[in-house]
N, C-alpha and C positions, 0 to 999 in steps of 0.2 A: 648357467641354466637359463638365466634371464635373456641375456643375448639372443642361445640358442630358442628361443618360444618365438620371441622377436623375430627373428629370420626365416621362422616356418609360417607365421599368420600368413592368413592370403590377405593381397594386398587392398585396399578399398577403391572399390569402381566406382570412380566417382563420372562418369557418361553413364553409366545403369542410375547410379542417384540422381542425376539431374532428369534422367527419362520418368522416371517413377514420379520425380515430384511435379512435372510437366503433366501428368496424365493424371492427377491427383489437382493440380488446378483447371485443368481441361473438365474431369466430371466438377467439380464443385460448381464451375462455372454455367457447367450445359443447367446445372440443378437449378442456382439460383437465377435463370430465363427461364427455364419452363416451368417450374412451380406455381410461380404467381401467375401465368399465363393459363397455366389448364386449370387454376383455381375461377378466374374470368370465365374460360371455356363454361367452367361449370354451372358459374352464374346465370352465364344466357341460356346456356341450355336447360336449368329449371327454370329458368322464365318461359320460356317457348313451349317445355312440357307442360309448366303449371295450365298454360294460356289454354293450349290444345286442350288438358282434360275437361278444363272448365267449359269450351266450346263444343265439344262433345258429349256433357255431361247436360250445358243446354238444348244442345238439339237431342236427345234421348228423353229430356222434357217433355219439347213439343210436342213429339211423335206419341209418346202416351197421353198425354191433354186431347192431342185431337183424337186417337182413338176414344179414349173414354163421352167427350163431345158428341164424335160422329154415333156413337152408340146408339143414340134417342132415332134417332132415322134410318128407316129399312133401308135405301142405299148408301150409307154411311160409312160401307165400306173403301168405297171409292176416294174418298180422300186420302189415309191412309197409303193406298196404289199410288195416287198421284203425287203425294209426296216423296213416295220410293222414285217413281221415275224420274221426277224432277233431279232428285240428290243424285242419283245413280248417271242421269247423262249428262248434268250439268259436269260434276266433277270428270268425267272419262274427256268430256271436250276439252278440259283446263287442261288437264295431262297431254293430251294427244296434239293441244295447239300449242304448249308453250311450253309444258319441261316431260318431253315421253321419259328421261330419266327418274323420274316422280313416281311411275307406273308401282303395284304391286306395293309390298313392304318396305322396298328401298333399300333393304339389307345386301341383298346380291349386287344393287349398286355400290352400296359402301364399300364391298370387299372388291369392287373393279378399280374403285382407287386407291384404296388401298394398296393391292397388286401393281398400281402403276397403269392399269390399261385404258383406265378413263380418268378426268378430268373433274373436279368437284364444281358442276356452277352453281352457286347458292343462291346467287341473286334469283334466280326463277326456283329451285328447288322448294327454298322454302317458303315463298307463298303458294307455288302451289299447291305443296304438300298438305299445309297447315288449310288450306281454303278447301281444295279438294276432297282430305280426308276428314273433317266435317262435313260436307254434304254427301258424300257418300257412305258412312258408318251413321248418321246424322238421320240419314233418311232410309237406315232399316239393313244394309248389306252387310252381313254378318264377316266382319273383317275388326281387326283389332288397332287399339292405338299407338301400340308397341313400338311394331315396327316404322312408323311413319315419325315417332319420337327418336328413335334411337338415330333415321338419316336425319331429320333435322337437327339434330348432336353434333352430328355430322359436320353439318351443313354449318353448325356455327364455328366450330373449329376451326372451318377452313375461313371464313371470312375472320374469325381471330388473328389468324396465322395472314393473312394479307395485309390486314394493316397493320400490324406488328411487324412485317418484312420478314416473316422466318427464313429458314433453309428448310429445302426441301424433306430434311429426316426431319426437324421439327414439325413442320404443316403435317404429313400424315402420321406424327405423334400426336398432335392436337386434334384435330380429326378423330381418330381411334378413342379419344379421350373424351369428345365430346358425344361420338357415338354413344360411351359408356354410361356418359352421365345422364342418356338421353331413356336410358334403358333402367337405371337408376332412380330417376324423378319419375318415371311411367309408374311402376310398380314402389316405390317408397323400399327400394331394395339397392342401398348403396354396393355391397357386396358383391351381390350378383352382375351388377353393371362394371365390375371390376373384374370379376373373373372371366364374363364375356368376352372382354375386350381380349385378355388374355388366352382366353381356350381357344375362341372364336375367330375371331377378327383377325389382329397381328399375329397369333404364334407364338407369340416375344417376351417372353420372361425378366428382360433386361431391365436393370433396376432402374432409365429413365422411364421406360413406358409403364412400370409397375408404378412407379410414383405419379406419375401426371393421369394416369386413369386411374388410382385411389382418390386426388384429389379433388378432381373433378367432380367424379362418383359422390364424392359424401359432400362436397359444396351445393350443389343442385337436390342431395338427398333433403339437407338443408331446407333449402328452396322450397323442394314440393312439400315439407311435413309443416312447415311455416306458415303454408294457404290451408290443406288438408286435413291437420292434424299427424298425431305420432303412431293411429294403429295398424296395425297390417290393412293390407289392400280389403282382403277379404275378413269380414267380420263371424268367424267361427269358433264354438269351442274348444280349450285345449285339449286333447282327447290324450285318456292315458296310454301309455307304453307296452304296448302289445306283448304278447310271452314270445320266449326266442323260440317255442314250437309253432308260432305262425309264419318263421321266416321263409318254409319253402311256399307256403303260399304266396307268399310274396312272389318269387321268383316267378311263378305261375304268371302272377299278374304280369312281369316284367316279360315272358314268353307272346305273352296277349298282347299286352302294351306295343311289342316289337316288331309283331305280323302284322298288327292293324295302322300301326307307323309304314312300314312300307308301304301298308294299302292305299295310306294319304297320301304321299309322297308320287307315286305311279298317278295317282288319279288325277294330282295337281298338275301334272306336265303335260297327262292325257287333254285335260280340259284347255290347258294355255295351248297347246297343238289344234288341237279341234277350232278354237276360237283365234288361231295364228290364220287357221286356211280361209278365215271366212273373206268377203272382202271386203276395200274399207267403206265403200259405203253402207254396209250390216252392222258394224261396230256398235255406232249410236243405238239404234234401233236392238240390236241385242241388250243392250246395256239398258236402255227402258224397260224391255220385258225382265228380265233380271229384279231390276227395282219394282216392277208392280210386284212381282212375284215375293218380292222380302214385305213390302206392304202389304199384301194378302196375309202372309203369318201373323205379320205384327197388327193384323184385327182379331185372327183368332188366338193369338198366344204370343202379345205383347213381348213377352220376357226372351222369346225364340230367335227375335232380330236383333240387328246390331252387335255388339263389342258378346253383348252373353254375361255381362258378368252379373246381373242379378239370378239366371239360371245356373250358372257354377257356385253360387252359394245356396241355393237352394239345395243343389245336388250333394254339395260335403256337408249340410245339415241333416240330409237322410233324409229327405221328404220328395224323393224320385222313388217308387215304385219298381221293382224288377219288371214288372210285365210292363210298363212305360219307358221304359228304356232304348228299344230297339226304334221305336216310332222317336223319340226325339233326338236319338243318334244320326236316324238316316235323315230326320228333318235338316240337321245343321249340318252333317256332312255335306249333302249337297246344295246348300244354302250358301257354305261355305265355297266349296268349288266354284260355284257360278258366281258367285262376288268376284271369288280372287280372278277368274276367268276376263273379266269381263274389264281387268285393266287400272283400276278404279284405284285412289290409292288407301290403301290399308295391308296392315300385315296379317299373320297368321296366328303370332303368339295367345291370343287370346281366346281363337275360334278351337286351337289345338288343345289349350286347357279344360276349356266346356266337353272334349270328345273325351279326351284325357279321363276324367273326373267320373265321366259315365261309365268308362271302360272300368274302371277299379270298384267304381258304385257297385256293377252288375256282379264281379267278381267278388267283391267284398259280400253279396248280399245271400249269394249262392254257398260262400263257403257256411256262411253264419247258418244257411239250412242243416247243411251237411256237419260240422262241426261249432258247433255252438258256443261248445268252453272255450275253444280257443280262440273262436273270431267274436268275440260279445258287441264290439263295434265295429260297421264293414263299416262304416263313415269315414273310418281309416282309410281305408283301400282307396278309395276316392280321391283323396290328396292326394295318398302316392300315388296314383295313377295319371293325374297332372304332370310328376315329376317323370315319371318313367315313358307316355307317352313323348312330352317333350324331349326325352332321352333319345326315344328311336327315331323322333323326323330329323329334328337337327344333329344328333351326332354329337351335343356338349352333356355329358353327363354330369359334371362335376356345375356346371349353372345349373341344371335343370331339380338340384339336389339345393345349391344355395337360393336359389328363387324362391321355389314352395315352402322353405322355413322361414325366411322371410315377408313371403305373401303371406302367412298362416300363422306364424308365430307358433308352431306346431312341432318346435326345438327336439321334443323328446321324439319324434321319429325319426331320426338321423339313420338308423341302424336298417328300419324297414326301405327307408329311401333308396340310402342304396345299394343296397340288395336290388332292388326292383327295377335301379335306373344301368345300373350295368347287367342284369338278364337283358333289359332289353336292347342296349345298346349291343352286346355280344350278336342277338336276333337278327338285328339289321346289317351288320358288316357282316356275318354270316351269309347272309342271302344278297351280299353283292349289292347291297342298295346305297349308291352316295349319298349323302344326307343334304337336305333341301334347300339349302341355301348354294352348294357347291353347283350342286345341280341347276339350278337357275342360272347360276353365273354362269355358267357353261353354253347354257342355254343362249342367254343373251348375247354371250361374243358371238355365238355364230350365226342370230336371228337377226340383228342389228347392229348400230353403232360403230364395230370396230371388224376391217374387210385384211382376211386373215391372208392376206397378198399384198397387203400396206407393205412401205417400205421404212414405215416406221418400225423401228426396233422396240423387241418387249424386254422391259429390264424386271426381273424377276431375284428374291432373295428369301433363300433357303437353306435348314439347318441339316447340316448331316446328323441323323441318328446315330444313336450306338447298334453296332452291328447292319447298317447299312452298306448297299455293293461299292461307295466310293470312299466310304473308311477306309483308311492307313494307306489309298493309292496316291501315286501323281499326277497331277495334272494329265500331263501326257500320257497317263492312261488310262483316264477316263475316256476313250472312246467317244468324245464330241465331234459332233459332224462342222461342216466349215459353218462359219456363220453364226455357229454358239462360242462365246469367250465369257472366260470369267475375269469380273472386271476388278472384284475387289473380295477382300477377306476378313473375316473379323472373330476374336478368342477374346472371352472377357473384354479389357479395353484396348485390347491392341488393332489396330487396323495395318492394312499393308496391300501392295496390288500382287499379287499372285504371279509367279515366272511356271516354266513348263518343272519346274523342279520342286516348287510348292507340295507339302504333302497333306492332305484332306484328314482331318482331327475327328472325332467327336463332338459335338456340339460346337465345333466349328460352324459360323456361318456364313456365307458366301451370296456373292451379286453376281448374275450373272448376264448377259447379254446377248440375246440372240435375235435370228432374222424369223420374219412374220415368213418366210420362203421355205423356212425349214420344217421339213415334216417330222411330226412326232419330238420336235425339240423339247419341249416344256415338257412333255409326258419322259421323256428321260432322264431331265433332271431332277424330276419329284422321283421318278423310280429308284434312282441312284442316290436320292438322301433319305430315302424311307428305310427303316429297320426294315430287313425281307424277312418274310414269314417263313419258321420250321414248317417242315410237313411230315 
């Protein structure tokens, strides 16, 4: 009996154990280089957030000092003006003479390097980011410091990753991580700068990039609560746990939230279009009247300009007005637009929160007419409406749910969040609207930088979905035009180069490589790893 057991065992593969324990020192090894490396990441990159807020937090100073100053004097308003234009052209000329990469929020940049299709230079990046986006949020242009944190994150990553001598999958691991942490030390929201990285940025769930942008994330969280202290961003009450018969109101908000996220979204591209055609010697000169025009507010309503964020607190305290509302929405939406317009660097994050806040405000204040028992605090609506706003422009609902609990410290709304941040996210893919960062990038490849007849190759990498059109095929019947090859393949930690007899998995993902010649290339290969939609 013993013999016979003996003579049936199957035999031990010892080429499968020696591969298994090779790829079991291969991650251990990748672990302990990037750990300590995006934990550094992390470090500089709260240094550089702390830096920024604190220099933004000076120039927001100034600009109320002098308003209150100029008060005493019938023309007193003019200073104010003058301060906006100064901030507004000086920084558009930093941008425009030394890093145009710098431009806007810097997010649609990160994600072109990301992608592979531009280049990180950090050496100009980040002062001019860091110079630039003080004197332009500094001196009144209602733009946020988010996004100009999250690319100098960036920005340190990759000068990490240089003199460190990474490989090229570490550097835009580092990068993505420092992105995270950049977004992390902004907002004193370690989490959220984690899940970003993941929803947003990479795509990439893979346990090295989940580890190096957690570490990152909560070393720089570190950082900023070290200078700042430990309380949420925004200093608001915890407000209690709404009844689950307010949840379809919710949804309502999430419906608002989602049409009026479009609205931003269309308007921001209309405005960078309109201000694409102008020529360049109107740039400067636009960018002046811009800045006077954000110093004109900031004499009559100091709190209207810049970042916003003593107005988004005021607004989840409940001390906005329903009949105020409409006048200080359309104030900062197009305060907004004409900042972002106008080049300058600064992001969106913050200016979308302020519209965000108002939208739930007005919802929240209307329902409390109408139904009273059930809505006793629209103060609520407010916050969510931060969350669900930010849902519909960017398209990450799941950060835009872990941000506001962590801005807010406002834990027991998890349940209204998101409800309200997936109505609206539903709103926006519904009506065909790509979300605003993709859109940008898009933008960008084909307004500058990169001349889609180069004969540089785009290397691009991508997950097949469950239930997408290149699941369970072969190579050789994916239908690739000449010029597209796939260059490489990877399942958990297996890697390998792919033959015409390869067969395309599930959450398989794939490098692939194609020519800048071929039309419609890249748009087939996202077609073809995207889950297709029933109908």
């Amino acid at each position: 009996m013993q013999e016979s057991a003996s003579a049936s065992a199957v035999p031990f593969d010892t080429a499968q154990a020696q591969s298994e324990i090779d790829e079991y020192l291969y991650v251990h090894e990748q672990r302990r280089r990037m750990l300590p490396r995006a934990a550094l990441v992390g470090l500089l990159a709260g240094t550089v957030a702390v830096a920024f807020r604190a220099a933004l937090a000076g120039g927001e100073l100034l600009r109320n000092q002098l308003v209150a100053w100029a008060g005493q004097y019938t023309l007193g308003w003019i200073f104010p003006v003058l301060l906006g234009v100064v901030g507004a052209t000086a920084s558009v000329y930093l941008v425009r003479r030394f890093a145009p990469e710098a431009t806007g929020s810097g997010i649609p940049h990160l994600e072109a390097v990301l992608r592979r299709y531009r280049e990180m230079q950090w050496r100009t990046v980040l002062p001019v980011k860091f110079f630039g986006g003080t004197l332009a949020i500094g001196g009144g242009l209602a733009l946020g410091r988010e996004g100009p944190t999250v690319q100098m994150g960036g920005a340190v990553g990759a000068a990490v990753a240089e003199f460190l001598n990474a490989s090229t999958r570490e550097r835009l691991t580092l990068i993505a991580a420092g992105a995270g942490a950049g977004l992390a030390a902004a907002f004193n929201a370690p989490l959220a700068g984690l899940v970003f990285v993941l929803e947003e940025l990479q795509r990439d769930f893979r346990r090295g990039v989940f580890g190096a942008a957690l570490i990152a994330a909560a070393t720089a969280d570190v950082v900023a609560r070290s200078v700042s202290g430990q309380l949420p961003v925004f200093a608001i009450p915890s407000y209690p746990v709404p009844p689950l018969s307010a949840l379809p109101i919710f949804v309502v908000l999430g419906v608002v939230a989602g049409l009026f996220g479009v609205f931003f979204n269309r308007g921001l591209i209309f405005t960078l279009d309109w201000a694409g055609r102008l020529p360049q010697s109107m740039r400067l000169p636009v960018a002046a009247a811009v800045g006077a025009a954000a110093g004109l507010i900031a004499w009559f309503a100091p709190s209207a300009a810049g970042g916003g964020h003593h107005l988004t607190e005021t607004i989840l305290v409940g001390e906005i007005t329903l009949g105020a509302i409409p006048l200080w929405f359309l104030a900062r939406f197009l305060l907004t637009m004409t900042s972002y317009g106008t080049g300058a660097p600064g992001g969106i994050f913050a200016p979308l929160l302020v519209l965000g806040a108002l939208i739930g405000s007005a919802v929240g204040q209307i329902a409390h007419l109408v139904l009273p028992d059930v809505v006793a605090r629209p103060e609520i609506f407010a916050v969510v409406g931060m969350a669900a706003y930010f849902a519909a422009i960017v398209r990450a609902p799941l950060t835009g749910v872990v941000l506001i609990l962590e801005m807010t410290g406002n834990y027991w709304q998890l349940l209204p969040l998101i409800t309200a941040c997936f109505s609206a996210y539903l709103v926006a893919d519904l009506l065909r609207d790509l979300p605003i960062y993709e859109r940008l990038l898009e933008r960008d490849l084909v307004r500058s930088g990169i001349d889609p007849l180069s004969d540089k190759p785009i290397v691009v990498e991508l997950e097949v979905n469950p239930g997408a059109r290149f699941e369970g095929k072969l190579v050789r019947e994916l239908g690739l035009p000449s010029g597209c090859i796939l260059v490489q393949c990877r399942l958990d930690h297996q890697e390998w180069v792919p033959t015409a007899t390869t067969r395309l998995t599930a959450h398989m993902r794939i490098t692939a490589m194609l020519s800048r010649r071929v039309e419609n290339g890249l748009t087939l290969l996202r077609d073809g790893c995207e889950t297709e939609r029933r109908t």
